[in-house]
C-alpha positions in Angstrom: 9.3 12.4 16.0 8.0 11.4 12.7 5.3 9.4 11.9 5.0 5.9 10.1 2.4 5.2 7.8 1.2 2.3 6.0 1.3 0.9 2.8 -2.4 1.5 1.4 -1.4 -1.6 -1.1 0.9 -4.1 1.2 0.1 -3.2 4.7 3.4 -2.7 5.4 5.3 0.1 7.7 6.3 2.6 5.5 9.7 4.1 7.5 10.2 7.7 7.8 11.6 9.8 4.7 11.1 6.8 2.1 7.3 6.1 0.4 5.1 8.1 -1.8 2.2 9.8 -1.1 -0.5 9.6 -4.0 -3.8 11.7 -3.5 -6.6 11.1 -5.6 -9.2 13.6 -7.1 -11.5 13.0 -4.6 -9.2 13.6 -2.4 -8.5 10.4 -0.8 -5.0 9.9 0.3 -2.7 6.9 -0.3 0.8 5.7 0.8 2.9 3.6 -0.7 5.8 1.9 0.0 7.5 1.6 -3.6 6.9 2.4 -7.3 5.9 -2.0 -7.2 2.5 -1.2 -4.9 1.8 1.5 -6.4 1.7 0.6 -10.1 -0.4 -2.9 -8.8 -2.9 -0.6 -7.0 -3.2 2.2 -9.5 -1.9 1.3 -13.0 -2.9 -2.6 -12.7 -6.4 -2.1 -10.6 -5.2 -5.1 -8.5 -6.5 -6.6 -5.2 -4.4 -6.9 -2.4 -6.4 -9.4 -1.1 -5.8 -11.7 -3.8 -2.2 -10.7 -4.5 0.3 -13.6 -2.9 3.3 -11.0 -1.7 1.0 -8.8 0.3 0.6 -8.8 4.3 -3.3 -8.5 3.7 -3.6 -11.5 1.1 -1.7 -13.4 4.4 -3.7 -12.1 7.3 -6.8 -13.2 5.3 -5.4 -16.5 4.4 -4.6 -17.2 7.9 -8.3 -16.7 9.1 
């Protein structure tokens, strides 16, 4: 069965055969679930703790 991942930018269940994969030079490897959270995390530099439409910005309101 395949596996899920998760959005390194939303937090979100990426399902299987839809995503990107971006790996970075040192390596590091990050999912995403569209071209929207990836161009925040990468292109923008954003936080997804402070950006309003993502699961984490929620979970850490809610604490």
């Amino acid at each position: 069965m395949a596996e899920t991942k998760k959005c390194s930018f939303t937090g979100k269940q990426i399902p299987p055969g839809t995503g990107m994969m971006y790996v970075k030079k040192t390596g590091q490897v990050l999912y995403f679930i569209n071209s929207k959270a990836k161009k925040n995390y990468i292109n923008l530099n954003r936080i997804p703790a402070r950006t309003r439409w993502t699961d984490t910005f929620h979970s850490k309101r809610d604490k």
